[in-house]
C-alpha positions, 0 to 999 in steps of 0.5 A, a space after each residue: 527481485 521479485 517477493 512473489 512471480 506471477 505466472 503469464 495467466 496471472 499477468 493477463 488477468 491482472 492487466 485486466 483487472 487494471 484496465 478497467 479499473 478494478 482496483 480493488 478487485 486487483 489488490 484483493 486478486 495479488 492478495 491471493 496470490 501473495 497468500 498462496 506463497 505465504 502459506 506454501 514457504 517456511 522460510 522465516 524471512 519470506 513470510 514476513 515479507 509476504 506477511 506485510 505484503 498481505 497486510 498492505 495488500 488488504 489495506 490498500 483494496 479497503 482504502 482504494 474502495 472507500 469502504 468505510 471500514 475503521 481502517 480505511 476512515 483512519 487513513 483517509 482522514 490522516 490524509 485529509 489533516 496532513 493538507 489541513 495542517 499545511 492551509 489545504 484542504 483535500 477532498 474525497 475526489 482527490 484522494 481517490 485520484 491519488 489512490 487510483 494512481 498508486 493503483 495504476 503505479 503498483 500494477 505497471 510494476 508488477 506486470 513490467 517486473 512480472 510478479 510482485 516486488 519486495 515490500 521496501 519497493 510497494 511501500 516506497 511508491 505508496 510514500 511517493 504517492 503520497 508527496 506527488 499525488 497530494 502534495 504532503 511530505 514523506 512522513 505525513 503518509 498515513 503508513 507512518 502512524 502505525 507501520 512498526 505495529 506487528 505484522 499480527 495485528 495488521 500492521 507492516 512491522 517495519 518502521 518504513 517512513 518516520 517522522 523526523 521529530 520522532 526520530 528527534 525525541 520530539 513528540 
């Protein structure tokens, strides 16, 4: 089940958008679209899901665009010591490949499904981008350092990927 449907024009513009590589551009654009919803429902459930489907859209085109916002250098770098504590190392290059990968994941997704999925789903190919892409656990996504804070704040408010040793006790 779809969070949000996109009309036929919407579709169109994102495969455009896709096929030529503005992938900021096109989480910015599903970002408006998911937006509109947000503000139209009243359904408590549905604006949570279209809350943290904001937020992750928001997140995802600064990361994408390498913006050098706070937000976007926090994840990046999270990245970069998960390879390193593991004896990798991981470039700015290579990131950005994995990056345009989800990109390319998430919009197939949403043209092929013909709107925007439920966030469990999004949020479970970023995670899987992250183990495919570059080579890191499921944990080391840098979503898992910050995805119970609440959705006011930016955050996902869900915990959708856990360390293993914070589900353990362990710090």
């Amino acid at each position: 089940m779809n969070t949000v449907t996109l009309s036929p024009a919407q579709i169109s513009e994102l495969q455009a958008l896709k096929d030529n590589a503005k992938y900021p551009e096109m989480y910015s654009y599903l970002k408006n679209i998911v937006d509109a919803e947000r503000f139209a429902t009243s359904d408590r459930a549905a604006l949570e899901d279209l809350t943290i489907a904001s937020n992750w859209l928001k997140s995802a085109s600064s990361i994408n665009s390498n913006d050098g916002t706070a937000f976007n250098e926090i994840v990046r770098g999270s990245m970069v010591f998960a390879a390193a504590s593991q004896g990798r190392s991981l470039t700015d290059e290579d990131f950005q490949v994995a990056s345009n990968k989800l990109a390319i994941d998430v919009a197939e997704t949403v043209i092929s499904n013909g709107g925007f999925p439920s966030v469990d789903i999004v949020i479970n190919k970023d995670v899987q981008s992250a183990v495919r892409h570059l080579n890191l656990e499921n944990w080391n996504w840098a979503g898992t350092i910050a995805d119970q804070l609440p959705i006011e704040t930016l955050g996902l408010g869900r915990d959708f990927c856990t360390n293993p040793r914070r589900r353990l006790g362990i710090r």
